[in-house]
DRENDOZA-766901 format. One record per residue: residue number from 1; x, y, z of N, C-alpha, C in turn; residue in three letters. Coordinates in nm, 3 decimals. Example, Ala and Ser with C-alpha at 12.3 -4.5 7.8 and 13.67 -1.06 7.14 Angstrom:
// residues 2
<pt num="1" n_u="1.319" n_v="-0.569" n_w="0.780" ca_u="1.230" ca_v="-0.450" ca_w="0.780" c_u="1.320" c_v="-0.330" c_w="0.780" residu="ALA"/>
<pt num="2" n_u="1.285" n_v="-0.225" n_w="0.708" ca_u="1.367" ca_v="-0.106" ca_w="0.714" c_u="1.290" c_v="0.003" c_w="0.787" residu="SER"/>
// end
This chain:
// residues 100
<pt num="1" n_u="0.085" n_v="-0.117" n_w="0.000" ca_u="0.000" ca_v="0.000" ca_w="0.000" c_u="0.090" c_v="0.123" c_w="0.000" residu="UNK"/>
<pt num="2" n_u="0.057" n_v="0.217" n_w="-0.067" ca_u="0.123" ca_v="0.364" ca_w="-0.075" c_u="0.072" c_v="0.436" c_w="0.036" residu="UNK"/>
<pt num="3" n_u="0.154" n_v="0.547" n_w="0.053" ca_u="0.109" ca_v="0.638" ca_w="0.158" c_u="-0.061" c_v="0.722" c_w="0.080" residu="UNK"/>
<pt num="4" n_u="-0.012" n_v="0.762" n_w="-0.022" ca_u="-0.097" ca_v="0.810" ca_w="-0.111" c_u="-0.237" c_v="0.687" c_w="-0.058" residu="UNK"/>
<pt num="5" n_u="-0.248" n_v="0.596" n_w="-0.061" ca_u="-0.366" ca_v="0.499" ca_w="-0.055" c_u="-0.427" c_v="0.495" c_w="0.073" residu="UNK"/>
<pt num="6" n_u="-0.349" n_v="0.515" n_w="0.142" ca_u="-0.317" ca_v="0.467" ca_w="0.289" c_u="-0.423" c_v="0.589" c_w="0.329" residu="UNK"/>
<pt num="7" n_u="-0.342" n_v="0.704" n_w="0.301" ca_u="-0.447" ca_v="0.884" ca_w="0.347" c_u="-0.555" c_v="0.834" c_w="0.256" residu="UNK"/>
<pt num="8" n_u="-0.584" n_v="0.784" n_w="0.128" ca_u="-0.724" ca_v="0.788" ca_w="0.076" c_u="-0.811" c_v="0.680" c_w="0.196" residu="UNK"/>
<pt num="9" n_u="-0.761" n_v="0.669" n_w="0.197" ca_u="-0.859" ca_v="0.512" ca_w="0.275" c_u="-0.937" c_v="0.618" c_w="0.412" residu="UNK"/>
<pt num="10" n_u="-0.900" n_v="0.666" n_w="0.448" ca_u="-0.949" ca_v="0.773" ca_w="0.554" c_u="-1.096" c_v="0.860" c_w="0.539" residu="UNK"/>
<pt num="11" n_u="-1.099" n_v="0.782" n_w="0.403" ca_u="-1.263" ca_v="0.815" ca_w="0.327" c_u="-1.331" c_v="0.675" c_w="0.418" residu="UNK"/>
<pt num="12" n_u="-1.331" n_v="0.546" n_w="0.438" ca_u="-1.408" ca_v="0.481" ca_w="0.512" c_u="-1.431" c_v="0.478" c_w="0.617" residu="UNK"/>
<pt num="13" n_u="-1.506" n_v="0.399" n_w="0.635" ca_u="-1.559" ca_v="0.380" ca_w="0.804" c_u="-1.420" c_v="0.318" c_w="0.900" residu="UNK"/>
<pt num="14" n_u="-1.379" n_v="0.244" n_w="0.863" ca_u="-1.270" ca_v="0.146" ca_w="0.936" c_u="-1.140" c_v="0.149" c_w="0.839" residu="UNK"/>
<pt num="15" n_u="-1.033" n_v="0.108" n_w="0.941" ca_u="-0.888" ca_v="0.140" ca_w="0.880" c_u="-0.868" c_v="0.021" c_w="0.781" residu="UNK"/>
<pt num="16" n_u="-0.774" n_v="-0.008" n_w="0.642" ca_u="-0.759" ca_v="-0.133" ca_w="0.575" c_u="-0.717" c_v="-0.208" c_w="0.641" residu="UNK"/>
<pt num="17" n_u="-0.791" n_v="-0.329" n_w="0.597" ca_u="-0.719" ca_v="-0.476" ca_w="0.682" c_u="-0.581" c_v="-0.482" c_w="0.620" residu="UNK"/>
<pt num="18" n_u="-0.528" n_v="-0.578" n_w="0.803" ca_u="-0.358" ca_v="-0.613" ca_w="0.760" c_u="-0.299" c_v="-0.514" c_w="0.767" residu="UNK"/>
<pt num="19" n_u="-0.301" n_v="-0.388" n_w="0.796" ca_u="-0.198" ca_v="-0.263" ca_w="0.851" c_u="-0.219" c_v="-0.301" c_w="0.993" residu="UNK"/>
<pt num="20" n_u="-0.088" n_v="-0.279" n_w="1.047" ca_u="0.001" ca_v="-0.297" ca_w="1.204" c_u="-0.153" c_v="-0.217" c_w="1.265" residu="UNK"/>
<pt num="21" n_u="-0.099" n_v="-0.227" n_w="1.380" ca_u="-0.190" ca_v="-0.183" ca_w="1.490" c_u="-0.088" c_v="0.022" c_w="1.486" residu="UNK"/>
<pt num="22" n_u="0.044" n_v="-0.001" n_w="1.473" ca_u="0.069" ca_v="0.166" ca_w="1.490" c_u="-0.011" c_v="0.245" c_w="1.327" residu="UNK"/>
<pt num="23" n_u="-0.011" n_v="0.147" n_w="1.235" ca_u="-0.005" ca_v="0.216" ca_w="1.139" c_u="-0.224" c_v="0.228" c_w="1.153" residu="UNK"/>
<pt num="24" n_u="-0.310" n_v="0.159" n_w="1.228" ca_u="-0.425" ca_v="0.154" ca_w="1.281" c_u="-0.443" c_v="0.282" c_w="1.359" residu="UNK"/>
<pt num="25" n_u="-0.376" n_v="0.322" n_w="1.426" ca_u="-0.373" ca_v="0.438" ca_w="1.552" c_u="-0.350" c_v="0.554" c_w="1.473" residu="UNK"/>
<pt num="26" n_u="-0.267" n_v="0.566" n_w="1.380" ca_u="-0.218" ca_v="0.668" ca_w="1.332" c_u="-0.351" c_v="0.687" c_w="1.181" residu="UNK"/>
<pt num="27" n_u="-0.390" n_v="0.577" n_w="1.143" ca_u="-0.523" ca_v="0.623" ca_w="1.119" c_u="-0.650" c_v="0.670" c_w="1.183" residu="UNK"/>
<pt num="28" n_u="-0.667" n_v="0.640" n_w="1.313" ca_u="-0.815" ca_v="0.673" ca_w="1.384" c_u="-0.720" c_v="0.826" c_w="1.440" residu="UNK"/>
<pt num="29" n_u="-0.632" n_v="0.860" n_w="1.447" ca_u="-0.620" ca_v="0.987" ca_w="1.482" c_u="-0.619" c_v="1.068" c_w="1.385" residu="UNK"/>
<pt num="30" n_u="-0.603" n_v="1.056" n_w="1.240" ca_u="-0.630" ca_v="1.133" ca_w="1.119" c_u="-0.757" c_v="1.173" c_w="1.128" residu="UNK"/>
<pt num="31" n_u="-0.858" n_v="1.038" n_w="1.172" ca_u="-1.021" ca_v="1.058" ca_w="1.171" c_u="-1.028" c_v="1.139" c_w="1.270" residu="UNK"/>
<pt num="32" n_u="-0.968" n_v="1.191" n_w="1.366" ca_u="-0.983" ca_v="1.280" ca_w="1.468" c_u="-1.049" c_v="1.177" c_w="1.583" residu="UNK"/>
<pt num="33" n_u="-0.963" n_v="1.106" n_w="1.601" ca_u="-1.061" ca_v="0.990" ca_w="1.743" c_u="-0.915" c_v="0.951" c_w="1.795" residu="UNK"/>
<pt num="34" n_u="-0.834" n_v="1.065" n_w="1.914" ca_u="-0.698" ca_v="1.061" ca_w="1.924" c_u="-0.719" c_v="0.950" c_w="2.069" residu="UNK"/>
<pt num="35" n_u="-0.862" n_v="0.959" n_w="2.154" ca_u="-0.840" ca_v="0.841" ca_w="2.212" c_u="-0.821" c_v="0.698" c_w="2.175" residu="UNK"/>
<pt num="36" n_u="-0.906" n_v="0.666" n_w="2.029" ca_u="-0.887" ca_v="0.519" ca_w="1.986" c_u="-0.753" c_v="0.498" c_w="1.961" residu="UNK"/>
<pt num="37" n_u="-0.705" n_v="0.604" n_w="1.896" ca_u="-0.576" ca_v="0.585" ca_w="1.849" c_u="-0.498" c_v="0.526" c_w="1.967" residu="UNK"/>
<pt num="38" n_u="-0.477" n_v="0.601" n_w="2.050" ca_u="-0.369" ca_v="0.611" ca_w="2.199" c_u="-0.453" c_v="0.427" c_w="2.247" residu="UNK"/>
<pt num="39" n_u="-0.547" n_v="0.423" n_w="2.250" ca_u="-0.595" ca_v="0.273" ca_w="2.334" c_u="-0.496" c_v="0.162" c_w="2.246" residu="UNK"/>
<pt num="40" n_u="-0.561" n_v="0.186" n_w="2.129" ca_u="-0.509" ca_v="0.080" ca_w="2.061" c_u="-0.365" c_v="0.067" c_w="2.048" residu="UNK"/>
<pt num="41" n_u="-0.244" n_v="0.193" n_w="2.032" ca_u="-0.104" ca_v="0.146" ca_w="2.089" c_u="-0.043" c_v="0.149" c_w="2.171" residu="UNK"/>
<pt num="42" n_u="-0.104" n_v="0.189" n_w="2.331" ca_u="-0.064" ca_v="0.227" ca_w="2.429" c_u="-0.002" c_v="0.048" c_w="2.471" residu="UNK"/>
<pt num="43" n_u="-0.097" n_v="-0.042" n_w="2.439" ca_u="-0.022" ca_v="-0.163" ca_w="2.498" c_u="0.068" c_v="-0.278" c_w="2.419" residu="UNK"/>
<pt num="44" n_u="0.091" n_v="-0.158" n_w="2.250" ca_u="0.175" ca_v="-0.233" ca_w="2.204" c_u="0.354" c_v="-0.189" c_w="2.233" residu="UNK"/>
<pt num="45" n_u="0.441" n_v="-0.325" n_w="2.222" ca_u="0.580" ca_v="-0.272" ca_w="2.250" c_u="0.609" c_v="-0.325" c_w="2.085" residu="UNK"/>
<pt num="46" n_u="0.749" n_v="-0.211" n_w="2.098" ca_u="0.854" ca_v="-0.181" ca_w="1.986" c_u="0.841" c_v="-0.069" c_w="1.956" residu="UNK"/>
<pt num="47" n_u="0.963" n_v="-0.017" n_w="1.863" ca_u="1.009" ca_v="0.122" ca_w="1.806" c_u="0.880" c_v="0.170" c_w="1.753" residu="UNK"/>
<pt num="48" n_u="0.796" n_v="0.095" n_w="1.653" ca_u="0.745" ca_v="0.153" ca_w="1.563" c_u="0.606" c_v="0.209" c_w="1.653" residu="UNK"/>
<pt num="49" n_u="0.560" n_v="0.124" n_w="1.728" ca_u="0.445" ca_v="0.152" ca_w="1.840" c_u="0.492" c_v="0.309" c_w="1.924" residu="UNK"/>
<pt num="50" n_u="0.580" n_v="0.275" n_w="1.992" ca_u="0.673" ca_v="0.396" ca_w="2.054" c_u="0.637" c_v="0.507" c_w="1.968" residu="UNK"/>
<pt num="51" n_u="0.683" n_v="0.486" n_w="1.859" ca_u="0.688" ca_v="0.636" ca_w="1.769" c_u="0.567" c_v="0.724" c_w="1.762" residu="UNK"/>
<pt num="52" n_u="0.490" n_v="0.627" n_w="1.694" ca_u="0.321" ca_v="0.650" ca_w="1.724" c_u="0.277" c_v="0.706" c_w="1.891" residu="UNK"/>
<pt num="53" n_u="0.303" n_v="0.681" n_w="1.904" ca_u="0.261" ca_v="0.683" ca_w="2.089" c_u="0.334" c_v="0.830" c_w="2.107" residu="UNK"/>
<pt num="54" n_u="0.481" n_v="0.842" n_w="2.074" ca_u="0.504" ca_v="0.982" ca_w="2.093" c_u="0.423" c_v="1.068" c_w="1.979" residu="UNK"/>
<pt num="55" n_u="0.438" n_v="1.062" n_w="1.870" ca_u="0.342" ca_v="1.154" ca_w="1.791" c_u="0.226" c_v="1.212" c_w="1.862" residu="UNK"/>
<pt num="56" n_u="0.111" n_v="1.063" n_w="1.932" ca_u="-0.073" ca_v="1.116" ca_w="1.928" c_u="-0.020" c_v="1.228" c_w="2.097" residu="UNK"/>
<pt num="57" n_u="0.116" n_v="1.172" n_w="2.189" ca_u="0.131" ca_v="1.291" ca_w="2.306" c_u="0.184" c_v="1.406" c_w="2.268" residu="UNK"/>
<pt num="58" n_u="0.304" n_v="1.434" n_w="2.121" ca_u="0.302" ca_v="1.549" ca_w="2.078" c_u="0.198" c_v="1.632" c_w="2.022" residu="UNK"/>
<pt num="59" n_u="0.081" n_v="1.567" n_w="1.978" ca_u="0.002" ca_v="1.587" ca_w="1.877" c_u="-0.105" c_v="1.659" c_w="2.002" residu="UNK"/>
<pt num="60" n_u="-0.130" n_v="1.590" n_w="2.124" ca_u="-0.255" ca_v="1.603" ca_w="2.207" c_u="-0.180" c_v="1.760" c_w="2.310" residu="UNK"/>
<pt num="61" n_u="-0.056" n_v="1.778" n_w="2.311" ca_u="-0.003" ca_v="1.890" ca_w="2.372" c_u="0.017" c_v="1.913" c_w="2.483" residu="UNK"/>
<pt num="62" n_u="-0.053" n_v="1.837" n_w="2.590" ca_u="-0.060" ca_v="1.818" ca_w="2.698" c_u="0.066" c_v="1.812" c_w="2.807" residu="UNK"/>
<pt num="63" n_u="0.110" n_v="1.663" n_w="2.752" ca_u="0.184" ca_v="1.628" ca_w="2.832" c_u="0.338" c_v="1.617" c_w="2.718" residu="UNK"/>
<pt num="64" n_u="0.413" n_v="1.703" n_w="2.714" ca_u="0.528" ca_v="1.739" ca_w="2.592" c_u="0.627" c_v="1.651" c_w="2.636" residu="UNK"/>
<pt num="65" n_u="0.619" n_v="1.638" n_w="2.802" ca_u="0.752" ca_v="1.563" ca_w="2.870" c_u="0.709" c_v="1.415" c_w="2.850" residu="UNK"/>
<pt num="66" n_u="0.602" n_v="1.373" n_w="2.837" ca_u="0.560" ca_v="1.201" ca_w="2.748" c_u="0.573" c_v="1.186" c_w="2.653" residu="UNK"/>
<pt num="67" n_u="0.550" n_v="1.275" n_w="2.523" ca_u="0.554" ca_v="1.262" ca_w="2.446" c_u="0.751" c_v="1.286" c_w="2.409" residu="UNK"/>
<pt num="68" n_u="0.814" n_v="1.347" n_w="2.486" ca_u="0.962" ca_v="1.357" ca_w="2.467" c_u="1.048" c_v="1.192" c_w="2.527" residu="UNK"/>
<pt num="69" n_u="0.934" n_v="1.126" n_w="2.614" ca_u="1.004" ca_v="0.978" ca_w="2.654" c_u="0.957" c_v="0.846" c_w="2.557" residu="UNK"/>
<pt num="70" n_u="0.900" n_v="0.903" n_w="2.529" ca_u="0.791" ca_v="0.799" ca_w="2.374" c_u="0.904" c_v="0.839" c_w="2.251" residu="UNK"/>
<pt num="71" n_u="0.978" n_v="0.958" n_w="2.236" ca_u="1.010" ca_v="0.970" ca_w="2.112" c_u="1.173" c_v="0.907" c_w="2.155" residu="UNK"/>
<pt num="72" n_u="1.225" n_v="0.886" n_w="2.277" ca_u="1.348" ca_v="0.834" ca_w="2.328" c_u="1.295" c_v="0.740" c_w="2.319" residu="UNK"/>
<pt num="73" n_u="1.238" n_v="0.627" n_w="2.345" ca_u="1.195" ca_v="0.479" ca_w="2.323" c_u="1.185" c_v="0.445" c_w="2.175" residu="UNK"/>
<pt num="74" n_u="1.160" n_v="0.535" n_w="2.083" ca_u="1.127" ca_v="0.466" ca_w="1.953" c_u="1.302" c_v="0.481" c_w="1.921" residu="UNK"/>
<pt num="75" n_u="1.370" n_v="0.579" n_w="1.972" ca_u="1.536" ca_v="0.645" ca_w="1.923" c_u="1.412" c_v="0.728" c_w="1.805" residu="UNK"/>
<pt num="76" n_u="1.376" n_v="0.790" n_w="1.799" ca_u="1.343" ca_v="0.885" ca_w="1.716" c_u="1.342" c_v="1.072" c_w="1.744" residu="UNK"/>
<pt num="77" n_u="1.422" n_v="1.144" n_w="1.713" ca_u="1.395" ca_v="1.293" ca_w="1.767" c_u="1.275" c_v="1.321" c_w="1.771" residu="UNK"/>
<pt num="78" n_u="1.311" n_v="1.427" n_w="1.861" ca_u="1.097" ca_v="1.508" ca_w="1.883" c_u="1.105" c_v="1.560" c_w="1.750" residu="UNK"/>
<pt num="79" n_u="0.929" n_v="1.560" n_w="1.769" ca_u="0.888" ca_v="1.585" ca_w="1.620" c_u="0.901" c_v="1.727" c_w="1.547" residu="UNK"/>
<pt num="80" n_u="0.960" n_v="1.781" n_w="1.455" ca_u="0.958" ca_v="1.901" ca_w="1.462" c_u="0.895" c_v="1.914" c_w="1.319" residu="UNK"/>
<pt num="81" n_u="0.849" n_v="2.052" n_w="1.288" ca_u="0.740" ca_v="2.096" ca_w="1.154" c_u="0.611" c_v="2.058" c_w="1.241" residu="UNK"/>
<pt num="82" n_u="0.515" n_v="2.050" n_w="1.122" ca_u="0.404" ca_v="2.035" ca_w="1.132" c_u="0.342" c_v="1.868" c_w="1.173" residu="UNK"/>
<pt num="83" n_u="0.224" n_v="1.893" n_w="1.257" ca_u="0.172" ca_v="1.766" ca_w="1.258" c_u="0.155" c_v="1.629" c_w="1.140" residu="UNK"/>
<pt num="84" n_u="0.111" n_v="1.709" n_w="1.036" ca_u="0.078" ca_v="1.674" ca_w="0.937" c_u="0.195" c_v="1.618" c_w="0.876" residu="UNK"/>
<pt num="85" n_u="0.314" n_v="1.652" n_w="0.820" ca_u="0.438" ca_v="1.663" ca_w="0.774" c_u="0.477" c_v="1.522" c_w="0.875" residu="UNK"/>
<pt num="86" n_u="0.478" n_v="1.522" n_w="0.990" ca_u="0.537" ca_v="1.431" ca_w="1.069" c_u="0.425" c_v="1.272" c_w="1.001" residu="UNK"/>
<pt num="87" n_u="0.269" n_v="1.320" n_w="1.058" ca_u="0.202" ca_v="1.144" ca_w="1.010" c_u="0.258" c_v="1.141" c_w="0.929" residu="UNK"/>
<pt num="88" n_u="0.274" n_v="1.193" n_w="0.814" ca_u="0.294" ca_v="1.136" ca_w="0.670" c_u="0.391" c_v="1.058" c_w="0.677" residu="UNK"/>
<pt num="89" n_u="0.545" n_v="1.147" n_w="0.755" ca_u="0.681" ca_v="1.094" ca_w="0.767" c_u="0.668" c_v="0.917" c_w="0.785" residu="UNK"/>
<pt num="90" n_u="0.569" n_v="0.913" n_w="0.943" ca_u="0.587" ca_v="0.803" ca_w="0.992" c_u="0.473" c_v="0.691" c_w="0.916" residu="UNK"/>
<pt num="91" n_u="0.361" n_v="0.717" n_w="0.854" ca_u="0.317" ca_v="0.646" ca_w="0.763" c_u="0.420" c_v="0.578" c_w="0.671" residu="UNK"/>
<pt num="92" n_u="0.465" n_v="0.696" n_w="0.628" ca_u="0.550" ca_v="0.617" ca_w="0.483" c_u="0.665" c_v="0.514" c_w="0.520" residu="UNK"/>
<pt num="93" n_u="0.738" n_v="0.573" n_w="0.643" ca_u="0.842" ca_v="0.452" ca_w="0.686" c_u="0.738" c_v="0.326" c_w="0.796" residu="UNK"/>
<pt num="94" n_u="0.597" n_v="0.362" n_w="0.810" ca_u="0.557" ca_v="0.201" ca_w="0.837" c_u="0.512" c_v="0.124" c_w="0.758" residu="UNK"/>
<pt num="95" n_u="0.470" n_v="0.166" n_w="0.642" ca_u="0.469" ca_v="0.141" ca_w="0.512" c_u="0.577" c_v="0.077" c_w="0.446" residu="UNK"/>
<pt num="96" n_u="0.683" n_v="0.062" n_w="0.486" ca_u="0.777" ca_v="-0.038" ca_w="0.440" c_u="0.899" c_v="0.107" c_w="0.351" residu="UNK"/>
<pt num="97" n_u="0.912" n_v="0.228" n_w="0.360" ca_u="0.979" ca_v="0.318" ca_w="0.326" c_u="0.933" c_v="0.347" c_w="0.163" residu="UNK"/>
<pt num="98" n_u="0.805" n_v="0.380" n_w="0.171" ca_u="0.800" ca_v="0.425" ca_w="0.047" c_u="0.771" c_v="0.540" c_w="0.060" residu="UNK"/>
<pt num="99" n_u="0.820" n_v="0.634" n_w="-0.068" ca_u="0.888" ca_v="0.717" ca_w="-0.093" c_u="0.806" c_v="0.830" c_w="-0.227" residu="UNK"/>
<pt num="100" n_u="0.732" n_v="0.738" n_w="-0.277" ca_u="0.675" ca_v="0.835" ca_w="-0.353" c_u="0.724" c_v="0.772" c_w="-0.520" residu="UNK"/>
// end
């Protein structure tokens, strides 16, 4: 799946089958539902979960110092630019690094 496909799909009701559970979260928070998102990777482990997990606490603003220990767990820097600019980033590298 392309990133390009991946943002169209955000036209349905439910995320495509067979995408990860981060690359799941990082869709229901596009839909604007930043709690489903956070439920559904809060109890997954690895980098790629991590990453996600720091994004929806950079993204929610709240708590900057969680979202700065989420982005040390994935080894990924805090997010800098735009929200937007960043999903895409991390879509496309859970996506298997495509590029366009």
């Amino acid at each position: 799946m392309t990133p390009d496909a991946f943002k169209a799909s955000l036209a349905n009701a439910e995320p495509p089958q067979g995408v990860s559970v981060p690359l799941a979260a990082l869709w229901w928070s596009a839909k604007g539902d930043w709690n489903k998102a956070h439920v559904i990777v809060q109890p997954v482990v690895g980098p790629e979960a991590a990453w996600v997990h720091a994004y929806l606490h950079r993204l929610d603003g709240r708590e900057i110092g969680n979202a700065a220990y989420w982005y040390r767990r994935a080894d990924k820097p805090f997010g800098k630019g735009s929200s937007e600019d960043e999903w895409s980033q991390i879509v496309a590298e859970l996506l298997g690094g495509y590029n366009g």
